[in-house]
C-alpha positions as CSV (number, residue, x, y, z in Angstrom):
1,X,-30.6,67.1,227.2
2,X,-32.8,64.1,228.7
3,X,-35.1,63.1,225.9
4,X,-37.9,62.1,228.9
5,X,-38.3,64.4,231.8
6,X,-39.5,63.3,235.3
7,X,-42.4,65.4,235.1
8,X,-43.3,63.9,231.2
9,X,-42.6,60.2,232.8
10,X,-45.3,61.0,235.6
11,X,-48.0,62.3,232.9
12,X,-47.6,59.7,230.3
13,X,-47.4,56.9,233.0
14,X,-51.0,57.9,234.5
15,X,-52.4,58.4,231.5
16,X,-51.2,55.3,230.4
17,X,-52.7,53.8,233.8
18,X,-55.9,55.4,233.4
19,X,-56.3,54.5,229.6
20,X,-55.8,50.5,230.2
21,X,-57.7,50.6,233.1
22,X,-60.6,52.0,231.4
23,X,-59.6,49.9,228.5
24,X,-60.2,46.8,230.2
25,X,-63.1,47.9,232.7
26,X,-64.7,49.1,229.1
27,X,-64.2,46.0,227.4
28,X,-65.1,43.6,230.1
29,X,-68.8,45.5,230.4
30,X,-69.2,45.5,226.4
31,X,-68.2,41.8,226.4
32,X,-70.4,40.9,229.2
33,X,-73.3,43.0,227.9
34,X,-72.8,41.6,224.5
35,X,-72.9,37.6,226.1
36,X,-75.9,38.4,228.8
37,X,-78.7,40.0,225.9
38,X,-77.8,37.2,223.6
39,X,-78.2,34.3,225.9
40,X,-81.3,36.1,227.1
41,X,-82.2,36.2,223.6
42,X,-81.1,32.9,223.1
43,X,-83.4,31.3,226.0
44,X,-86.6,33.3,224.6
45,X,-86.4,32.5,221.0
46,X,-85.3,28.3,222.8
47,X,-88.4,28.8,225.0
48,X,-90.4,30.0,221.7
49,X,-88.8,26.7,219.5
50,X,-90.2,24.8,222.3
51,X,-93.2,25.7,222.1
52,X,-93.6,25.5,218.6
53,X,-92.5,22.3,218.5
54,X,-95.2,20.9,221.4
55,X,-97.8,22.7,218.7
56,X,-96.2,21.3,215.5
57,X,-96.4,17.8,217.2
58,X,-99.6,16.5,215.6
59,X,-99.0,17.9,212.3
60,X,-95.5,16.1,212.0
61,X,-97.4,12.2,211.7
62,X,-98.4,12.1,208.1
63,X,-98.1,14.0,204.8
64,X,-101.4,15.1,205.2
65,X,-100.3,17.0,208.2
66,X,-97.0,18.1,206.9
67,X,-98.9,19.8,204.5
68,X,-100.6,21.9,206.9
69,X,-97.5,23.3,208.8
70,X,-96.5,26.4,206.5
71,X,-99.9,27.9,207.1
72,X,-100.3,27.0,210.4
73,X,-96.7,28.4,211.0
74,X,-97.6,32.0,209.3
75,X,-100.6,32.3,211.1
76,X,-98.6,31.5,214.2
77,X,-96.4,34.2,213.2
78,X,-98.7,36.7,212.7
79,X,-98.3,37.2,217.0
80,X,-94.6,37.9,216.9
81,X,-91.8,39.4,215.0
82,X,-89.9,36.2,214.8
83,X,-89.2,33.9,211.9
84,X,-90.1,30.3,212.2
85,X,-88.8,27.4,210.2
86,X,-89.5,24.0,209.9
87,X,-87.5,21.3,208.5
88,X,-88.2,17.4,208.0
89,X,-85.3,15.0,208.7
90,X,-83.5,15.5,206.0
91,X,-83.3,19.0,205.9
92,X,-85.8,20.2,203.8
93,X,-88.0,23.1,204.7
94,X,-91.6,22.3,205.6
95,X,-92.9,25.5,206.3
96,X,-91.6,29.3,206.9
97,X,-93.1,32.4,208.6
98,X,-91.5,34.3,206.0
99,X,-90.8,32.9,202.7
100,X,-92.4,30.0,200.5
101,X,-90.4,26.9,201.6
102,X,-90.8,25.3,198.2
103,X,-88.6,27.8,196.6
104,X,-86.1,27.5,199.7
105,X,-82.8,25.6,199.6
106,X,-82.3,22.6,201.7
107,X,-81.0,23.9,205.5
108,X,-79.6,20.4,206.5
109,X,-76.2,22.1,206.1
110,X,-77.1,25.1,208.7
111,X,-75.5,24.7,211.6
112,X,-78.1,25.2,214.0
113,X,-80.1,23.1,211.7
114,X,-77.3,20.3,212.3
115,X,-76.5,20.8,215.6
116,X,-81.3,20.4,216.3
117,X,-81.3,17.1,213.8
118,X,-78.5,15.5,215.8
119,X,-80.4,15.7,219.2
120,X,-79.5,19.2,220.7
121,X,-80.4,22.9,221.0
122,X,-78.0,24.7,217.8
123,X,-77.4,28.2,217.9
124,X,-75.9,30.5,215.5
125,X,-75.4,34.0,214.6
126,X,-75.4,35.0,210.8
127,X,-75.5,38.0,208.8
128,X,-78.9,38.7,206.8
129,X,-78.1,40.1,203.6
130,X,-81.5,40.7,202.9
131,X,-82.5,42.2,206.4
132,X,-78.7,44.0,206.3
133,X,-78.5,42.9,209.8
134,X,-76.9,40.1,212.1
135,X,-79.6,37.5,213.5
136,X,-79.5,34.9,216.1
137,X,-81.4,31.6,215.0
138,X,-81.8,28.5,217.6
139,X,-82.7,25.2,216.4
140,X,-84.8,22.9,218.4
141,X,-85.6,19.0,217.5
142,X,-88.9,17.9,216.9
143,X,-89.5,15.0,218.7
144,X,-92.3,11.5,217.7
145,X,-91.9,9.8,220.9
146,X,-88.4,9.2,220.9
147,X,-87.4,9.6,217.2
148,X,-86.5,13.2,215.7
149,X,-88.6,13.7,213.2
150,X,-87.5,17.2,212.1
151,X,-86.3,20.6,213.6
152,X,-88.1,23.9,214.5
153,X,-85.6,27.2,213.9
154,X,-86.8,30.8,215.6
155,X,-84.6,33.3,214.7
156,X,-84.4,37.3,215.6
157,X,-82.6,40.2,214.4
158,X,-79.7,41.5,216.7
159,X,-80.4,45.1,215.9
160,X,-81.9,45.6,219.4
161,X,-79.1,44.2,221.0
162,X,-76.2,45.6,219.1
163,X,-78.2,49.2,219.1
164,X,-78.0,48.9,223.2
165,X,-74.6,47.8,222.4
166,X,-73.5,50.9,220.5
167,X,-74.8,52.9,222.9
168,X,-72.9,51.7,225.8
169,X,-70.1,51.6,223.4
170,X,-70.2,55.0,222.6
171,X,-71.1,56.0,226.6
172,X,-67.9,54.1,227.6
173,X,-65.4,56.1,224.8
174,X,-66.7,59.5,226.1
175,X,-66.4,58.5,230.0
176,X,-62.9,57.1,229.1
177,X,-62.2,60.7,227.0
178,X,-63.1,62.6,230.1
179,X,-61.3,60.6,232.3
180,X,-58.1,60.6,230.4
181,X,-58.3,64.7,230.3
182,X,-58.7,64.5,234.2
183,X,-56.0,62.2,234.6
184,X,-53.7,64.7,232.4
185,X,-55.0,67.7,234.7
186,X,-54.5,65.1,237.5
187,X,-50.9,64.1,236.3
188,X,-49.8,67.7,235.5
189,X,-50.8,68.9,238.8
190,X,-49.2,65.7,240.7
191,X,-46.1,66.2,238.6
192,X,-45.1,69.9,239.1
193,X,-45.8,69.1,243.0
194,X,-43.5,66.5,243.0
195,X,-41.2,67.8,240.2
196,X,-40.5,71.1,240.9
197,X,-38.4,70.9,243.9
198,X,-36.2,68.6,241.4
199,X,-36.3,70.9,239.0
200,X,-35.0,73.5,242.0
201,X,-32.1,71.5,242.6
202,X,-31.2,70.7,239.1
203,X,-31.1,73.9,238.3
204,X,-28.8,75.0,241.7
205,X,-26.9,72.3,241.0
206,X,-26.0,73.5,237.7
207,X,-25.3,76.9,238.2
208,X,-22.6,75.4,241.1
209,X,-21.5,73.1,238.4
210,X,-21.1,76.2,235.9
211,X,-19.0,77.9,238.9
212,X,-22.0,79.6,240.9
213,X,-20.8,78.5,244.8
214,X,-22.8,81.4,245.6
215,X,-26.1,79.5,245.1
216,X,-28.1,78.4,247.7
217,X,-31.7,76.4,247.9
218,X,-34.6,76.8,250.1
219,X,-36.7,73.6,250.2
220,X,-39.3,73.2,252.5
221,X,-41.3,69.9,252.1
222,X,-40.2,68.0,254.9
223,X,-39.1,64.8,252.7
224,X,-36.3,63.6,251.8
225,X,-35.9,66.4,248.9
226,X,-35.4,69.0,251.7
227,X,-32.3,67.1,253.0
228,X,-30.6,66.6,249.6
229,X,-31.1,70.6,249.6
230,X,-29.5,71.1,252.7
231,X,-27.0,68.8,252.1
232,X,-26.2,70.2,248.6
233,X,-26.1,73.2,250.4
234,X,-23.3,72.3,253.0
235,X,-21.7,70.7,250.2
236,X,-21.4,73.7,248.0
237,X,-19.8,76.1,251.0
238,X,-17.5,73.5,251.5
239,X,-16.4,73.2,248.2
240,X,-16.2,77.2,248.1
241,X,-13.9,77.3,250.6
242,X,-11.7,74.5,249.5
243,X,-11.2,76.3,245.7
244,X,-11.0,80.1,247.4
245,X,-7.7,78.1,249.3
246,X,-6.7,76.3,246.3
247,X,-6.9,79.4,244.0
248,X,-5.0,81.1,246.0
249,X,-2.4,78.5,246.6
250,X,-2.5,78.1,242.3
251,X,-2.5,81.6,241.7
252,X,0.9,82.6,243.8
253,X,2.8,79.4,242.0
254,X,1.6,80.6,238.7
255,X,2.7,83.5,239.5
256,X,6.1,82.3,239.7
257,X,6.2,79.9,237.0
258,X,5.1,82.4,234.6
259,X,7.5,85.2,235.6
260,X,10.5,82.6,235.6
261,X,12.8,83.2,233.1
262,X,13.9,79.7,232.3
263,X,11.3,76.9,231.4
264,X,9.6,74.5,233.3
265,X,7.7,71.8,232.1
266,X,5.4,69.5,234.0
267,X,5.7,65.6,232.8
268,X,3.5,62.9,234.5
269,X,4.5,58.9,235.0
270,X,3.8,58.3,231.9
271,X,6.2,61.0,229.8
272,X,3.6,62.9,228.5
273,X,3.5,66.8,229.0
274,X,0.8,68.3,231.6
275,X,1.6,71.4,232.3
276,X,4.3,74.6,230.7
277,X,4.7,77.9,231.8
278,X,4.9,81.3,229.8
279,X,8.7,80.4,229.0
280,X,8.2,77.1,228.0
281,X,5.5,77.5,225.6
282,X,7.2,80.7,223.8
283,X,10.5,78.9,223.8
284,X,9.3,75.2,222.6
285,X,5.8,76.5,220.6
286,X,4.1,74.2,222.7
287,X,0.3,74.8,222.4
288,X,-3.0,73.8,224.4
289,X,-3.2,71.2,221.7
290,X,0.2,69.7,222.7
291,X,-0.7,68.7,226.3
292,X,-1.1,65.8,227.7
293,X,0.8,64.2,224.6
294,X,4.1,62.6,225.1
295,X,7.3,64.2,225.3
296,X,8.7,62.6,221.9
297,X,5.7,64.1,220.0
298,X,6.2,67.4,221.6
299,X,10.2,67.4,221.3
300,X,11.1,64.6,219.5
301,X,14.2,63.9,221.3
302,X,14.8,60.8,222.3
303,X,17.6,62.1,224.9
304,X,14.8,64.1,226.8
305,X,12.9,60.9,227.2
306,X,15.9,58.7,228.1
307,X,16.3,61.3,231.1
308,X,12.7,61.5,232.4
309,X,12.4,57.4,232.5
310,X,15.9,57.4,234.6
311,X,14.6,59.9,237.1
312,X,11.5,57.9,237.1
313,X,13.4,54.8,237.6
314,X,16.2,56.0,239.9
315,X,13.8,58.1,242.3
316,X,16.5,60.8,242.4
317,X,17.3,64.5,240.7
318,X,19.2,64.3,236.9
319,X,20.3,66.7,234.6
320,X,21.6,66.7,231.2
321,X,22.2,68.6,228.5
322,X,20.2,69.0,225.6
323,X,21.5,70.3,222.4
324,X,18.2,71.0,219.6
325,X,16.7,73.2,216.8
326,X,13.6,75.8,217.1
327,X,13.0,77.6,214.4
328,X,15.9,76.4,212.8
329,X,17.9,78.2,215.4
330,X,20.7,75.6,217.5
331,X,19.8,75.9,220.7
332,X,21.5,74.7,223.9
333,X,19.4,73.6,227.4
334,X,20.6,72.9,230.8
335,X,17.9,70.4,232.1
336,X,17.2,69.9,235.5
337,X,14.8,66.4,236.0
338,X,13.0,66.1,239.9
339,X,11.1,63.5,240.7
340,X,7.4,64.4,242.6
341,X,6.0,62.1,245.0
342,X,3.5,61.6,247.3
343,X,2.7,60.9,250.9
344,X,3.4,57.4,250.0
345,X,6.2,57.9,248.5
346,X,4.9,56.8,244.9
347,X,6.5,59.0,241.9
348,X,3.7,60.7,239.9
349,X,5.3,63.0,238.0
350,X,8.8,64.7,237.1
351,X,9.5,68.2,237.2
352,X,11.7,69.5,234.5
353,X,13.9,72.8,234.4
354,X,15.6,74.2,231.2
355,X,18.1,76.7,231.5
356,X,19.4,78.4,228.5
357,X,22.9,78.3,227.9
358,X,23.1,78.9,223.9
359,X,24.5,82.1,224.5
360,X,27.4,80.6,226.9
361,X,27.9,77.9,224.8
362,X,27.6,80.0,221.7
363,X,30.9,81.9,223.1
364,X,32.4,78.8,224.2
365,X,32.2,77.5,220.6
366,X,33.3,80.8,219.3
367,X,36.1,81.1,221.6
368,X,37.4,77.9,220.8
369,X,37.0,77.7,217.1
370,X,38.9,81.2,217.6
371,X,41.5,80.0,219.1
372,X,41.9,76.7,217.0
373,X,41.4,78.6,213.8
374,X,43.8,82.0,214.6
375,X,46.5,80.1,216.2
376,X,46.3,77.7,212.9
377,X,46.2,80.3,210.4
378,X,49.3,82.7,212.4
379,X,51.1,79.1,212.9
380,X,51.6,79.0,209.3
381,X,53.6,82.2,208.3
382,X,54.9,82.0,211.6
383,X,56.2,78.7,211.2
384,X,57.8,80.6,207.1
385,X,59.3,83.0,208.8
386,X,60.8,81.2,211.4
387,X,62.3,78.6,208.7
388,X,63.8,81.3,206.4
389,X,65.3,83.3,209.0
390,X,66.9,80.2,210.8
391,X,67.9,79.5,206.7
392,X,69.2,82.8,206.5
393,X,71.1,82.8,209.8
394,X,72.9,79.4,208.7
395,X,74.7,81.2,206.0
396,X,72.5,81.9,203.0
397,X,72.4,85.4,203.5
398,X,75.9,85.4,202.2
399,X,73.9,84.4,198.7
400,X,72.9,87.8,197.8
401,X,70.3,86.1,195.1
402,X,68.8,83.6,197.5
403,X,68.8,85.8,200.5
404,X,66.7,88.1,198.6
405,X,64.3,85.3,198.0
406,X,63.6,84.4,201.0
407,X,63.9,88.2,202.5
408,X,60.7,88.5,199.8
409,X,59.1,85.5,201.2
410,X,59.3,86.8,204.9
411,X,57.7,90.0,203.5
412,X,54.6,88.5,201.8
413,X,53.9,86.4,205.1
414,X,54.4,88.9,207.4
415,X,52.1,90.9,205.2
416,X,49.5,88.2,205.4
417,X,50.0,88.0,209.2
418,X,49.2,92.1,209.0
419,X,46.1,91.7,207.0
420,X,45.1,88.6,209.2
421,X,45.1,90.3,212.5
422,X,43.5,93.6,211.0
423,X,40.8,91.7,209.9
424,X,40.4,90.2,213.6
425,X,40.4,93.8,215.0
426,X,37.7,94.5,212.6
427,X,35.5,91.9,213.4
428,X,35.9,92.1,217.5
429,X,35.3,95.6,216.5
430,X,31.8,94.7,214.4
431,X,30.7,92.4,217.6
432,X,31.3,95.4,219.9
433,X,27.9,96.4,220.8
434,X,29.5,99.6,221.6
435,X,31.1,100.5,218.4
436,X,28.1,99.6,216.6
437,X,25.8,102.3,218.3
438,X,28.5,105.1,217.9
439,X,28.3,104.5,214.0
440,X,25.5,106.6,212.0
441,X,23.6,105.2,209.1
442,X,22.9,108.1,206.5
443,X,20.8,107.9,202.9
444,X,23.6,106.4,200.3
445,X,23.2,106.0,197.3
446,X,25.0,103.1,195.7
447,X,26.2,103.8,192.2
448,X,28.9,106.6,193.3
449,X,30.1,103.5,195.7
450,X,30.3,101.1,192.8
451,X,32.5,103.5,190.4
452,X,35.1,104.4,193.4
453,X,35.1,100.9,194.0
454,X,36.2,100.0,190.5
455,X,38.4,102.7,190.8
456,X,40.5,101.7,194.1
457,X,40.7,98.2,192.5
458,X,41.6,99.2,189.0
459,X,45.4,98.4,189.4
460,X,44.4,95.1,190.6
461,X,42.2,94.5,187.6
462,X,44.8,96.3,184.8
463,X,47.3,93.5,186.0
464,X,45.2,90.3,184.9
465,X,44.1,92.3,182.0
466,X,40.3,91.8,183.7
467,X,37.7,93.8,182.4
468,X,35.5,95.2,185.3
469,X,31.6,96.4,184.0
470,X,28.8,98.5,185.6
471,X,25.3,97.9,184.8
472,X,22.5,100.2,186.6
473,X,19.0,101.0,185.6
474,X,18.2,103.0,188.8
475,X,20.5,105.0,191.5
476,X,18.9,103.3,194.8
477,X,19.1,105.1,197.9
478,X,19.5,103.1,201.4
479,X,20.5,103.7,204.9
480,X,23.6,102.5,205.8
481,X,27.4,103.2,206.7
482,X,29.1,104.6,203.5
483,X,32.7,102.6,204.7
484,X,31.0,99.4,205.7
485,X,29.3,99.6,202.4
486,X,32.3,100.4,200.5
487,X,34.1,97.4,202.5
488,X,31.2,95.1,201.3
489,X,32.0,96.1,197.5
490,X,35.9,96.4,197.9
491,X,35.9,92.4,199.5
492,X,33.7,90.9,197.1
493,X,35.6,92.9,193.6
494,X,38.7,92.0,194.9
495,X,38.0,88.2,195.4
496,X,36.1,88.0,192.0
497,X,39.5,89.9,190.6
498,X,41.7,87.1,192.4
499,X,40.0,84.2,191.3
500,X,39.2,84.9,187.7
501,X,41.4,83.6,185.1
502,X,43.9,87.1,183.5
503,X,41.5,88.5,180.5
504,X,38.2,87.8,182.4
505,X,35.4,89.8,183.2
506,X,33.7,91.0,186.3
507,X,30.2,93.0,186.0
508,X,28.7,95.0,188.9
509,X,25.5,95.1,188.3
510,X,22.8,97.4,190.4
511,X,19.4,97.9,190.3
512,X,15.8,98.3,192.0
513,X,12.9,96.1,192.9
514,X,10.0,97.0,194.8
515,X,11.0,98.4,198.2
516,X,14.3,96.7,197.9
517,X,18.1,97.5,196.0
518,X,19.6,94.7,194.4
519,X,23.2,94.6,193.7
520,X,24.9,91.8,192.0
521,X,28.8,91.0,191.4
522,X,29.6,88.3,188.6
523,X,33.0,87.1,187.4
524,X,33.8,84.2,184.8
525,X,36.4,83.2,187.1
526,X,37.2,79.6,188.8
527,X,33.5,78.7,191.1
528,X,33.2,77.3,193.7
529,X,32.3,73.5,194.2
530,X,28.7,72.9,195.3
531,X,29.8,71.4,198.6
532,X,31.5,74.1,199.8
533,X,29.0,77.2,198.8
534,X,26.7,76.6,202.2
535,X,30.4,77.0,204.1
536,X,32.2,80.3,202.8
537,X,30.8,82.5,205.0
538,X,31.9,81.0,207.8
539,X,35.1,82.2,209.7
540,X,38.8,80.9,208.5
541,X,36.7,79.2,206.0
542,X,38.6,78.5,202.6
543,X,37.1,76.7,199.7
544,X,41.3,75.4,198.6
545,X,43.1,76.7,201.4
546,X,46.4,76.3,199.5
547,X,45.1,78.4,196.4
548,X,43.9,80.9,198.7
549,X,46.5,81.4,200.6
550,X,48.9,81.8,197.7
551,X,46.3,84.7,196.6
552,X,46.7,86.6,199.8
553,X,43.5,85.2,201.5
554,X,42.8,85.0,205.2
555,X,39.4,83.3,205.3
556,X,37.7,86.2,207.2
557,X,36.6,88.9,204.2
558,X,33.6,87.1,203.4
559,X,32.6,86.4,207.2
560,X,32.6,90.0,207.6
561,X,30.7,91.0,204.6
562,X,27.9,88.8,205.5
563,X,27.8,90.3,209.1
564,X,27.8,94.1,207.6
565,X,25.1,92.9,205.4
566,X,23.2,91.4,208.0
567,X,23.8,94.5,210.2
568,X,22.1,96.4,207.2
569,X,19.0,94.6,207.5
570,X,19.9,92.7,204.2
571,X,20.7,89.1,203.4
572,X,23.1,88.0,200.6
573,X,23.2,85.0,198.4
574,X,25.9,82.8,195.9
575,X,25.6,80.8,193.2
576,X,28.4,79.3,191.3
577,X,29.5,76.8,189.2
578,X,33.3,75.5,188.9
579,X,35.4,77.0,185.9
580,X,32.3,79.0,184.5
581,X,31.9,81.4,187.6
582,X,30.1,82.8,190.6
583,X,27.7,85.6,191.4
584,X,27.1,87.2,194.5
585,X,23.7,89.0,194.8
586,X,23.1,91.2,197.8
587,X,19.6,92.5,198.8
588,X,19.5,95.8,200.6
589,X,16.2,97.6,202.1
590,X,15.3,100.9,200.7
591,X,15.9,104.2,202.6
């Protein structure tokens, strides 16, 4: 807001006009009143002093004389109002209209008194304590021949003149009152004559400002304020039209942009983001808050930037790709970098368009870790069986002992090879969308699982002499897929059985917390290192390949009990420590 109007400007600047004018037309009539009555005053009482001193001539020749004057002086008096003194040469008062001059003090210091003893007319004003008012006294020389012989002093009180002075004082404040309330009426009027056309178009203008192009003025004073309307006026239909074109220009390209399914991000010259659509916000978390900052801060990578400065630089179409993390989540971008220019050819910004290819590159990846990993691990009893049978061939299964051997060996691999490719079937069977919808999840409870678990495994267990434990407090109930569940429990007791130490223990403990079943499997066997925990769920991963392999393991079982729990709607966790033992504790919702 404007802290002074045009309309306040006009009224405080007349009044301000009017005020000094009458100021200074006031003070220059009470000064030149004031100086007229008192040298008006000042010739009468000068004319009076003269005469006085024509009369006091003969009476200023001896002492005789002198002795004469006061009475002569008070009788003279008598006539008049005024006050007549009369002092010899050195000051001293001869006679007074007045007072007794022998009980006056000496007046050579006065300076009228001065001023008449030196040769001249002295005047002076002075305030009368005993009269409580201002007087005017004039001094004129008294004259023997050519020698001053003393000085004559008429004096009159001012009340007169400052009484007339008052009143024209007082006359002048009330016509200067009235005339400052006229010049407000005066200003007022003047200003909303001139002002509120103004006001007309500031008000229009801010209503088209605020998106009103429907406003329009009608001004009629023939000035210059009536073209500025008219011209606002064009202006504003102009300006419609251009926006209703540009709208609909922005509105069919938004249109696109935010139903594209890949992202597209906006950068100008400078690397700093403009503008994202619907896909690019959702799939970067880029808020209104993150615009117009640069790319680094947004994305951080410095790979991004690298590419937007090259098709700066080059003039010409890129794309790389970007590999990144949101939410924790790797995800892979195609990114396509144009260039934007201008009539004049000038780059002004770079238009940048990420396709996601996380899911293709996801089964890339899995492909070839598949590959790698399943050729590596049937390689290996391949590679057994392929030895002892060549071995065998060459003679030794003339060796009844040794061919035995090695017929056992063949066994156990092939066995491993068995188990190894079952567990592949099952988990291209767990990624089959399809076989997943075809399987039911009922209420099952988990205790009856646990004891037929132990059960099944028992033999295992008997052979290591390894105690296996149940613990419940509760009989929790969730939805799920009785033989998944049961091949959840069946992995996990039988690795805990493998890798604990003959005369161990194994405890299955279950139990319930707040909307949730817990179910926990500890064994006092070998642990795990620390390194290796955040890996064992990973596929073909092996904490000491060697030991696991020589215990039947294919590197898959816990791969696929994570993905059944996960399937669940559960999560499960591991802690462990080496030659003490682990624990695995799986969370399950409630049914």
């Amino acid at each position: 807001m404007l802290r002074w109007g045009i309309k306040l400007r006009l009224i405080v600047n007349y009044l301000i006009l009017i005020i000094v004018t009458m100021s200074c037309l006031s003070g220059y009539l009470l000064w030149y009143f004031h100086r007229h009555n008192i040298e008006i005053l000042t010739s009468s009482l000068l004319t009076h002093a003269r005469v006085t001193e024509h009369f006091l001539e003969s009476y200023m020749i001896g002492p005789t004389e002198k002795a004469n004057i006061d009475n002569q002086i008070k009788e003279l008096a008598t006539k008049d109002d005024l006050r007549i003194t009369v002092t010899n040469i050195n000051g001293d008062v001869l006679a007074d209209s007045w007072e007794n001059p022998a009980t006056m003090e000496n007046h050579l210091h006065r300076p009228e008194i001065s001023a008449a003893l030196a040769g001249t007319v002295g005047t002076s004003i002075r305030y009368s304590t005993t009269l409580d008012q201002n007087m005017l006294y004039v001094a004129n020389p008294i004259l023997s021949g050519s020698e001053i012989v003393g000085a004559v002093r008429i004096s009159s009180t001012l009340a007169a003149v400052e009484a007339g002075f008052n009143q024209i004082k007082s006359t002048l404040l009330v016509t200067m009152l009235l005339t400052s309330f006229l010049a407000i009426l005066l200003s007022i009027r003047l200003a909303q004559k001139y002002t509120a056309p103004l006001e007309e178009i500031t008000t229009a203008a801010q209503e088209m400002a605020n998106g009103n192009l429907d406003r329009r003025l009608h001004i009629r004073t023939g000035d210059e304020l009536e073209l500025l309307a008219h011209t606002l006026n064009n202006l504003t239909s102009n300006l419609d039209d251009k926006i209703s074109e540009s709208t609909a220009e922005t509105k069919k390209l938004d249109l696109i942009l935010q139903h594209m399914d890949n992202a597209v991000i906006l950068l100008d010259r400078y690397g700093r983001v403009t503008t994202a659509n619907k896909m690019a916000r959702e799939s970067f978390g880029i808020s209104d808050s993150m615009l117009h900052q640069h790319n680094m801060q947004v994305f951080g990578h410095s790979q991004l930037d690298r590419a937007v400065h090259q098709t700066l630089d080059q003039g010409k179409n890129i794309h790389i790709y970007l590999k990144t993390n949101i939410k924790n989540t790797p995800r892979v971008f195609q990114v396509f970098f144009a260039p934007i220019t201008t009539t004049e050819n000038e780059i002004t910004a770079v238009l940048s368009v990420f396709h996601d290819v996380t899911a293709l590159q996801d089964i890339h990846d899995r492909q070839a870790d598949f590959v790698a990993n399943a050729s590596h691990e049937l390689a290996t009893p391949l590679t057994t069986i392929k030895g002892f049978t060549e071995t065998l061939l060459d003679g030794a299964i003339e060796d009844p002992e040794l061919s035995t051997k090695f017929l056992n060996i063949i066994h156990t691999e092939s066995e491993r090879m068995q188990r190894l490719i079952h567990e592949l079937l099952q988990l291209a069977k767990l990624n089959s969308q399809e076989y997943r919808q075809q399987v039911t999840l009922e209420a099952t409870p988990l205790n009856p699982l646990l004891y037929t678990t132990k059960e099944d495994l028992s033999t295992n267990a008997q052979e290591k002499n390894i105690t296996v434990d149940i613990h419940t407090t509760a009989d929790p109930i969730i939805m799920a897929n009785p033989d998944w569940l049961k091949q959840i429990l069946i992995n996990l007791l039988d690795n805990s059985i493998k890798y604990t130490q003959p005369f161990g223990r194994v405890i299955l403990t279950c139990f319930q917390e707040n909307d949730e079943a817990i179910l926990t499997i500890e064994d006092t066997g070998i642990g795990i290192p620390a390194k290796d925990l955040p890996l064992i769920f990973d596929r073909f991963y092996r904490v000491d390949r060697a030991r696991s392999r020589s215990a039947g393991g294919t590197g898959l079982g816990l791969a696929i009990v994570k993905f059944i729990v996960e399937m669940h709607g559960g999560r499960i966790d591991v802690k462990s420590t080496v030659n003490i033992g682990t624990t695995f504790t799986i969370t399950l919702p409630l049914a």
